[in-house]
N, C-alpha and C positions, 0 to 999 in steps of 0.2 A: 849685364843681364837686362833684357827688355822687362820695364813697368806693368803690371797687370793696367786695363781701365779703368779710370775711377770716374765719377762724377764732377763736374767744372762747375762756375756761376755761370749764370742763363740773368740774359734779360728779356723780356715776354715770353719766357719761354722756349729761348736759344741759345743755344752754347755758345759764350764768346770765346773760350779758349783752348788750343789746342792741348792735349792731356801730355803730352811730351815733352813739345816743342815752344816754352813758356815763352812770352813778350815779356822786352825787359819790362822793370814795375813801373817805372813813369809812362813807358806808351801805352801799359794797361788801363793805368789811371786814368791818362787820358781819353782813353776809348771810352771807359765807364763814366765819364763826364756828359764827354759827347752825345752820348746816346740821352743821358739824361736830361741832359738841356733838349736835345731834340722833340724829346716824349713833352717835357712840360710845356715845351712851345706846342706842340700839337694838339693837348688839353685844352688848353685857353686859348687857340687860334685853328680850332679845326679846317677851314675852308685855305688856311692860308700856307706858301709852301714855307719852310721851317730857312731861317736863315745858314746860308752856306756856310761852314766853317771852314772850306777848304779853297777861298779865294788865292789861285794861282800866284802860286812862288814857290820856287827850288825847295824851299820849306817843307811848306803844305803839300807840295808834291812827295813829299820822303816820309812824309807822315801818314799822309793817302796809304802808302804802298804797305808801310809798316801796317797799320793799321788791319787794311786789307787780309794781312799773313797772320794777324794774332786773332781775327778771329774765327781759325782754324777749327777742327773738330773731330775727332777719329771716329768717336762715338756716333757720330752726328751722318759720319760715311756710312759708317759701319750699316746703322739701321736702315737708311735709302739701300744697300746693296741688298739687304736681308728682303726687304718687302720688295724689291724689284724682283726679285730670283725665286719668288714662294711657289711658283709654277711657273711651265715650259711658258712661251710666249713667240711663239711662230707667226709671222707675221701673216695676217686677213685670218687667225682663226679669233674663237671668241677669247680665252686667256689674254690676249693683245690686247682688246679693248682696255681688261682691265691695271694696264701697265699705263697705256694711254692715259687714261682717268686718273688715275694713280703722279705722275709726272703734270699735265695739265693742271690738277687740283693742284699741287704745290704749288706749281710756279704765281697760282691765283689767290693762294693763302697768305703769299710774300707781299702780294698788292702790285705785284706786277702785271702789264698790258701782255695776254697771253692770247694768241687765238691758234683754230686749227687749220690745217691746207689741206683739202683733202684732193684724192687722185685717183681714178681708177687703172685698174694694172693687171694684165694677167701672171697669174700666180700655177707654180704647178704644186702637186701633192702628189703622194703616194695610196696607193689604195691594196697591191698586191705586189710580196715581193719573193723570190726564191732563189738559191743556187745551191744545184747538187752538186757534187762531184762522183764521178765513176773512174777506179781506179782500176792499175792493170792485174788485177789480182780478181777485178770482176765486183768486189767491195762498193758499193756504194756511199754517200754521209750527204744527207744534208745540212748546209751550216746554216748557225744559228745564226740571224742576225738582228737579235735585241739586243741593245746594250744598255739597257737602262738599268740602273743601281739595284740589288735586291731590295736595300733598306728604303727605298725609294718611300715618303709617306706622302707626295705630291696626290690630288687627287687628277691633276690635268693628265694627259697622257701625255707622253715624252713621243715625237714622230718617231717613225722608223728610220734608220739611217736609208739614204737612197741621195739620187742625185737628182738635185728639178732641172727640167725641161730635156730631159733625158725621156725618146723615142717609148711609145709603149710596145712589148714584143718579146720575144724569144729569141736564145741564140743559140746554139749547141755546136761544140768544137774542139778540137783537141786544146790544151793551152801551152802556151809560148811565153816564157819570161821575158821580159822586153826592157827590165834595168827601170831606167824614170820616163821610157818611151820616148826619147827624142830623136830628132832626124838620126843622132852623132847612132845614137846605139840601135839603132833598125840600118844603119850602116855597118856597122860593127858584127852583127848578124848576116847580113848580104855577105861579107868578108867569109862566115865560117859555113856558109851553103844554107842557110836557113831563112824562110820565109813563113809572114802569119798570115798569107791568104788564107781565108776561109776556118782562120785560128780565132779561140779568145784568146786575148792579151792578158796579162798579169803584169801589174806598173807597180813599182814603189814609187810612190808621190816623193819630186825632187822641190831643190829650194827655187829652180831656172823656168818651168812650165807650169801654169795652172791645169784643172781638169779639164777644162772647157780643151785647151791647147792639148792636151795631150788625147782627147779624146778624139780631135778634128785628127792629127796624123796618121791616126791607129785608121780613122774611114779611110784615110787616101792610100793607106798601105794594104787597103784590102780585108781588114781582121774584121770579125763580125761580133765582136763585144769586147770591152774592157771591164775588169775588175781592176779599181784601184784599193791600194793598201796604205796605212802609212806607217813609218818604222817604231814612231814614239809608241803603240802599242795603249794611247790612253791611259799614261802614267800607268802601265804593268794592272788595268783594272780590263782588258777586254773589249777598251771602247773605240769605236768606228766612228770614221769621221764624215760628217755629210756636207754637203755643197750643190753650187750648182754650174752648171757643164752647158749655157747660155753663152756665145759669143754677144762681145759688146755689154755696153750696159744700159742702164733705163727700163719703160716700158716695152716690151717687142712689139705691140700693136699699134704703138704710135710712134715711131722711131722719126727720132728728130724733130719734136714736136709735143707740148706738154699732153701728158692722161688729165686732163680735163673729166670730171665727171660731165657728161654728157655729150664730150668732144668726138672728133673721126678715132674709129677704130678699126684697123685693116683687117680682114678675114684670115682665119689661120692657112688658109692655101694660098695668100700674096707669096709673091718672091724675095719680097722685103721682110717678111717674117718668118720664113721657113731657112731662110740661109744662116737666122738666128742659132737655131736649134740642130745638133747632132742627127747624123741619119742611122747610128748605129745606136745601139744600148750601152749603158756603164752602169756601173752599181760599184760601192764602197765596201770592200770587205777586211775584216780586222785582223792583226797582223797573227794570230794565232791559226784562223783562217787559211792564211796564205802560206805559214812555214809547212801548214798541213801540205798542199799544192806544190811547193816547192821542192818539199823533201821525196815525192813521188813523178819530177819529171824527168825523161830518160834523155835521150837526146845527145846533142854537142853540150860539150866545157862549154862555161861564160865565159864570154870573151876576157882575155888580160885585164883590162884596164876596168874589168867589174870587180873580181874578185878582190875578196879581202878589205871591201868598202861597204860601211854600215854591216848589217847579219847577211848577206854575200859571202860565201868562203870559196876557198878556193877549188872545192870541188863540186861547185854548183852547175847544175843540169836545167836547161833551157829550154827542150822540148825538140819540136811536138814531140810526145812520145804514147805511148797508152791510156796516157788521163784525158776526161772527158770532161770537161762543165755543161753545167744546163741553167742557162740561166733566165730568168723572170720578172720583168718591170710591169706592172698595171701602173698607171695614173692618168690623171686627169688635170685638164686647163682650166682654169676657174677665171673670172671677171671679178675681183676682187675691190675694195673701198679701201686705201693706205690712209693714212693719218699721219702727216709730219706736223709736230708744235714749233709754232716761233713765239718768240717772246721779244717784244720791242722798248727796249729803254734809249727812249726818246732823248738826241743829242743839246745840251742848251746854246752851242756857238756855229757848230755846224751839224745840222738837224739830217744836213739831205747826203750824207758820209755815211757807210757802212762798217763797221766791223765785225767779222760773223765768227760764232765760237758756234761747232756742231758737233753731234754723238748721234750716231742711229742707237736704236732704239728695242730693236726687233732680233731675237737671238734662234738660234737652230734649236736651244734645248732649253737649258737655264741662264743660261747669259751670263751666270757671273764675272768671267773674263771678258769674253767678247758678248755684248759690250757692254755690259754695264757697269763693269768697275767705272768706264769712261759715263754712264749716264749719272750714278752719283757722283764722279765730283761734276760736273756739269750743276747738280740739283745744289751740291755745295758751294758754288761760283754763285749760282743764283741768291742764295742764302744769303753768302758773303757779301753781295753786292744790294741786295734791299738793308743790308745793317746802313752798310754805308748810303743810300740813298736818304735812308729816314736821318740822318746826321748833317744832310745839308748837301752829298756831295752830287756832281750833276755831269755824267763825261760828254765832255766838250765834243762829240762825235754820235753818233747813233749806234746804242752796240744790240745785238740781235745773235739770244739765245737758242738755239735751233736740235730740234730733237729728231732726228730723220725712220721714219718705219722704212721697211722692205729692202735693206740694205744686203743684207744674205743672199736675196735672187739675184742680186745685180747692180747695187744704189740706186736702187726704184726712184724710193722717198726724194734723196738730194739731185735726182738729175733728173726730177720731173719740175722741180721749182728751178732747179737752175734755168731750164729750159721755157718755163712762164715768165720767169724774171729776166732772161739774160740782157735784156736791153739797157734796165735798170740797171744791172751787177755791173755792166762796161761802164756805165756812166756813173756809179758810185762808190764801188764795195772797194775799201780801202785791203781789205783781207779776209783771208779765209782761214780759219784756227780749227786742227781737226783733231778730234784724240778719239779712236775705237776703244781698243781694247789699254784703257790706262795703266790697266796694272799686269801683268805675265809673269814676271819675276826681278830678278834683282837689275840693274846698270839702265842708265836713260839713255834711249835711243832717241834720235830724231829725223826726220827729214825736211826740208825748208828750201822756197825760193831761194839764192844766195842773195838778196837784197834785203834780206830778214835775218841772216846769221848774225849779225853783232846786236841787233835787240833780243834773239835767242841768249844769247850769252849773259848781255845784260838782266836778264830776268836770271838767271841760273846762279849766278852769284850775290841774285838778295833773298835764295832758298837755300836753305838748310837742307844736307843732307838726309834721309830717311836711314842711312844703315853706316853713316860714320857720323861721330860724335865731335862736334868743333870743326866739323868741316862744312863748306858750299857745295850746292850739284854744281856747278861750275869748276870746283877744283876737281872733285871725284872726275867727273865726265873728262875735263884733261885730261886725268891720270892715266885713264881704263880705255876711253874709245877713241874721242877728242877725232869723232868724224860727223860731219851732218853729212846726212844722205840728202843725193838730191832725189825730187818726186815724177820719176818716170815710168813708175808702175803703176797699176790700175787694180787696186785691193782695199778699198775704202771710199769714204765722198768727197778727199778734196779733188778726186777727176774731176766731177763736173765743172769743178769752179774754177781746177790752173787747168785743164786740157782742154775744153773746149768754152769757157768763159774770158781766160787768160787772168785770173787772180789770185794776185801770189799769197802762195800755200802754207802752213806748219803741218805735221804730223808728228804727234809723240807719243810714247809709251813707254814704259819700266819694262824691263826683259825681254831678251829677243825674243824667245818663241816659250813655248807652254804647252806639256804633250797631253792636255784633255782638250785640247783644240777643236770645236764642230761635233763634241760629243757628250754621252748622255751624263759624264761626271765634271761638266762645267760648272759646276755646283759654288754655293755660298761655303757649304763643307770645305770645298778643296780650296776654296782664297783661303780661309780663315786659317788651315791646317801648312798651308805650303806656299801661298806665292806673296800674302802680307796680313800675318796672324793680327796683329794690331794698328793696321791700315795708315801708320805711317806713310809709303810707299802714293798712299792714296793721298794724303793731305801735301804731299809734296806733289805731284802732279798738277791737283788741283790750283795749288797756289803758284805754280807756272805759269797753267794755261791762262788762270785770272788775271796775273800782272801783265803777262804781255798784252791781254785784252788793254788795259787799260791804259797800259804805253802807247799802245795804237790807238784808243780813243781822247786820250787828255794832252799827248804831245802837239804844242802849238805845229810846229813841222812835224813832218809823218817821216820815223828815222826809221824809214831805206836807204841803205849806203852802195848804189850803184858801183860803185870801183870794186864792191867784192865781187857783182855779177862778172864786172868785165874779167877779173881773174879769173875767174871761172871758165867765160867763155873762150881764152886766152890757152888754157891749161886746155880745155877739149879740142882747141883748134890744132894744138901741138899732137894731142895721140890721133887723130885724125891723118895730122901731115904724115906720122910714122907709119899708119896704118895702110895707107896708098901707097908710099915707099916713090915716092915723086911721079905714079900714074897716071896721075890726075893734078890739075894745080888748086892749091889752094885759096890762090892769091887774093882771088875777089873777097872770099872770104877775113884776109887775113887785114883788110883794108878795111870792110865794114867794123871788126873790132876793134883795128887803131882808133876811129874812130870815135867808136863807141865809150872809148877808155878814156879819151880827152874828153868828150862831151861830160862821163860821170865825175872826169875831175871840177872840173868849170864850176858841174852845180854844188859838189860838195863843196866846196870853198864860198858858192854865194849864199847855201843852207848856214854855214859856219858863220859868216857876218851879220845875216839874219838872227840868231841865237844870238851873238852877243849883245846885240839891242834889249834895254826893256823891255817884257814884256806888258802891253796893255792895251786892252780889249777897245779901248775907247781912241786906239791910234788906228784912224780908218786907213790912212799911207800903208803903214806898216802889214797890217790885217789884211789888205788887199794883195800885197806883195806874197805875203803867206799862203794864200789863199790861190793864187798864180800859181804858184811852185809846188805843193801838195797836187796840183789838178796835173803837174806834170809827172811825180813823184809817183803820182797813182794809177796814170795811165799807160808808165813804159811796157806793163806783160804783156798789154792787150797786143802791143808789136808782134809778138814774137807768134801770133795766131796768124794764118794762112786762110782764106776760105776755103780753099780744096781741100785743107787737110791732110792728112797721112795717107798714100795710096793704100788701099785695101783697109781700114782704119780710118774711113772718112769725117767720121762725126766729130774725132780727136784734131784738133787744128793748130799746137804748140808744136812748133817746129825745132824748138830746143830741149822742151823737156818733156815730150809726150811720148806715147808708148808707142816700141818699133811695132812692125804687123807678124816680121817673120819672126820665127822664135829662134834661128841662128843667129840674129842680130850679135854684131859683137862689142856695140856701143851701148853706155847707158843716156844719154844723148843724140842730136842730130837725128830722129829716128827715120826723116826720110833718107837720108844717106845712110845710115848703117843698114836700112832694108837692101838698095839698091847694091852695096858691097855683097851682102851676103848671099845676093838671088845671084852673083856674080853679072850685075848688068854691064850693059854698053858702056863705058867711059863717056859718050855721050847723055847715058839717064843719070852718072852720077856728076857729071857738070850740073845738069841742069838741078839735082836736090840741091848742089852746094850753091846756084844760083838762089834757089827759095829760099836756104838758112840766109845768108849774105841778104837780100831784101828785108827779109826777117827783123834783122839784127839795124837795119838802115831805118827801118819805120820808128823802130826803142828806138833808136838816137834821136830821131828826128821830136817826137811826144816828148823825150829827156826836155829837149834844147828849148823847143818851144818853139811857138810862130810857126811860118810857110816861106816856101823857096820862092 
């Protein structure tokens, strides 16, 4: 049975120790040493920095990390999540500001170097929203669409569910059930004589197409509105889910080019911003909503392969039949002021080295889940790491806390700095750490570069599981999933930094999915009552995302292990080749990766002789050598970016792990060749995508090896 929380020791007034999860007593002792040899040096040596206690060695390194994990805090989560979530926080209204302030003030209470980035952005809002339904019976209903808690004691108001940058307008139609709206099932339809020209749609949101995607098909197929649904129902409380229905991401008025406050901003009738935004209307309506609608349309059977999938039975009616929708979007375009906070802890060996840990900021309602379970342990890693600052420790690298707004319209916040920075990021950001939504529910998911998977692991087996007892997330994660994903979707901020900056990624979170998703009972209530009562869940994330930080900051070599990419690329090259079915040849391709697989052997073997040496700061030969091969170790992703980019999906330039354009794609890789398959091109277009991956993959080798031809 889970501990109630109790109270821990605090030194100035911080919890060093997590309530569960004790440090053995010797490295508590020693923490509570440390700390206070550091204080007393700082009393009587104010101006001077406190001597290091953690001068490099295998040691000191094991003790760092220990360290690190004991001084842990449930309690410590717990309350950052509470005062994060005390009201809604929509990104550009006033409640934001004060999460802003909120987040900022800490990180500046720690004595950490905080400042802000600001950006301007157009933001959309709701102002007016309706949908009736007229039944065949002549019956009318308008539905309701607040979802906000009764017991709600927030004084902010919770937005209306709606969809931003969703067309403002009217639609009136019969309705057409349309499954998850994809090409497959608007064919599946064509099959049984049914068309939604001049139809509104009814979608159940699937796991294969966002809104945005499913809203663009529904204009090209003629329907003149979508209602989307989704099945989880808002954990059985009624809630609807909002979003936004924006191709691309970023700013839309400055596409391709930082929101500078005061920068070029394109007029909402360019071509470059209107191709942004849907020409039809959507709105979100809740799954009680829609069995109303469903259970009222006349029509053809669903096709076979719906039935009996999700609440679909088998005698589901698809339309058009006598039911009528009337539906109603008002809103408005705003010029909006975002606020991304970075936090700079300055590297002491190599200053001009990046490592980036990020969490947006900015939530559709309450944020609990998304995202601010991820912005407190964020505020918790911060914590964690001024303990160990004021104790002497100093990461050998530059690590950069990063708190992103306006992530909900589109990852405003991170792919407007990507976009100011990107020059810098190529020439230094050793990585990119991303956690949204930390906590969902139970089992750790991830996705990752594969040049990152065995420091993933590495880190998972010196955490302590959160819901087994004497066990590692490294052993659980075996057990239960024991898959990294790789990062070819576009649903959080590290796009900007691996899709079109080329910097390899993490993404992690606790439980796949969570059904108060985007709605009004994302609440502090629902963590605490169902997805981690006593924030375990959260102190283990946290202490993830913080060790790998610092394995990528304090590791003399930067451990990338290239032979896992080339497996990778090895294993894609294979369902590829199965996939053509000998079409098309692979060959060129199948040579850049031999390649590429000898070159990662080469340098793993010259990294491996390098570590066995001494290490010591004052051996300039050796330092330089290091220093050589890190510059190579860091710059293989940028390879794998294209400047053309993805056809149709031009901003995206990762030609191995960027997102395909068409949504039949049947690859989660190669996206310009998985497009060119699916659109059924010439044998000709898809030589020439498998020509750009193969270049791709020659430029990595060449950055691996080092020097010029």
């Amino acid at each position: 049975m889970s501990q109630p929380l109790t109270t821990r020791p605090t030194v100035a007034g911080i919890s060093i120790f997590p309530f569960r999860h004790q440090p053995p007593p010797l490295c508590a002792f020693l923490f509570i040493i440390i700390l206070f040899v550091a204080t007393f040096y700082t009393l009587h040596h104010p101006n001077a920095t406190p001597p290091s206690l953690f001068s490099r060695n295998p040691h000191n390194d094991l003790r760092l990390r220990r360290l690190f994990l004991s001084s842990a805090s449930n309690a410590t989560i717990s309350s950052y999540l509470r005062e994060l979530t005390r009201h809604p926080h929509l990104a550009g209204t006033k409640p934001s500001l004060d999460t802003l302030h909120y987040v900022l003030n800490h990180f500046q209470s720690l004595g950490l170097d905080a400042h802000v980035a600001d950006y301007e952005a157009l933001l959309s809002y709701p102002t007016h929203i309706s949908v009736t339904a007229r039944f065949s019976n002549t019956t009318t209903m308008e539905f309701d669409l607040n979802d906000v808690p009764g017991d709600s004691s927030s004084s902010s108001p919770v937005v209306r569910p709606y969809h931003a940058y969703s067309p403002s307008g009217s639609a009136q139609g019969n309705v057409v059930f349309v499954n998850h709206g994809e090409e497959r099932d608007y064919r599946a339809l064509d099959s049984i004589g049914v068309s939604v020209k001049g139809c509104v749609v009814l979608v159940r949101k699937g796991e294969n197409l966002g809104r945005g995607g499913i809203v663009k098909i529904a204009e090209t197929k003629g329907a003149l509105g979508v209602l989307i649904y989704a099945e989880n129902d808002g954990g059985g409380f009624g809630g609807i889910e909002r979003g936004t229905v924006m191709r691309g991401i970023g700013d839309p008025v400055s596409p391709g080019w930082p929101g500078v406050v005061g920068g070029e901003k394109l007029s909402l009738d360019d071509d470059l911003v209107t191709r942004r935004f849907p020409k039809i209307l959507s709105l979100p309506l809740s799954l009680r909503n829609a069995e109303i609608v469903l259970a009222s349309l006349g029509g053809a059977r669903a096709p076979v392969e719906w039935r009996n999938s999700g609440r679909v039975g088998s005698g589901q009616r698809v339309g058009p039949g006598r039911t009528v929708v009337n539906m109603t979007f008002q809103g408005e375009m705003k010029m909006k002021i975002i606020h991304n906070v970075v936090v700079t802890i300055r590297g002491s060996e190599e200053a001009d080295r990046y490592v980036i840990l990020g969490n947006h900021r900015d939530a559709w309602t309450y944020g609990a889940v998304d995202p601010n379970s991820g912005t407190s342990a964020l505020l918790d890693i911060s914590r964690r790491f001024a303990l160990l600052l004021k104790s002497g420790w100093r990461p050998r690298r530059t690590i950069l806390l990063c708190s992103w707004d306006a992530e909900e319209f589109g990852m405003i916040g991170s792919t407007e700095w990507v976009e100011e920075n990107v020059l810098n990021l190529g020439a230094s950001a050793v990585a990119y750490l991303n956690v949204d939504c930390a906590v969902q529910g139970s089992g750790f998911f991830a996705g990752a570069s594969p040049q990152l998977d065995g420091l993933l692991v590495e880190a998972l087996k010196l955490v302590q599981d959160p819901d087994a007892v004497g066990l590692t997330v490294e052993e659980t994660f075996k057990s239960q999933i024991n898959i990294i994903q790789r990062l070819s979707r576009v649903d959080s901020d590290f796009s900007g930094f691996l899709h079109h900056a080329g910097i390899p990624s993490i993404d992690m979170y606790y439980g796949a999915d969570y059904p108060v998703y985007h709605t009004a009972f994302d609440s502090y209530d629902w963590m605490i009552h169902n997805a981690d009562p006593l924030f375990h869940r959260h102190v283990a994330m946290s202490g993830i995302w913080g060790l790998i930080g610092i394995l990528l900051a304090d590791e003399p070599l930067i451990p990338f292990d290239y032979t896992s990419y080339a497996q990778e690329l090895q294993a894609h090259r294979d369902t590829l080749s199965k996939l053509l079915k000998g079409k098309v040849s692979v060959d060129p391709l199948s040579m850049a990766i031999q390649e590429f697989s000898l070159v990662a052997k080469e340098v793993a073997d010259e990294a491996k002789k390098l570590k066995e040496k001494s290490y010591s700061k004052d051996d300039v030969a050796a330092a330089a050598k290091r220093r050589e091969l890190n510059d190579r170790l860091m710059l293989v992703e940028r390879g794998f970016l294209d400047a053309e980019g993805i056809k149709g999906k031009e901003w995206f330039k990762h030609l191995v792990y960027g997102p395909a354009a068409e949504p039949e794609s049947k690859l989660g890789f190669f996206p310009g060749i998985a497009d060119a398959i699916a659109i059924d091109a010439p044998e000709g277009v898809i030589e020439h995508e498998i020509w750009r991956v193969t270049r791709a993959i020659q430029r990595a080798s060449k950055a691996l090896k080092g020097g010029f031809t």
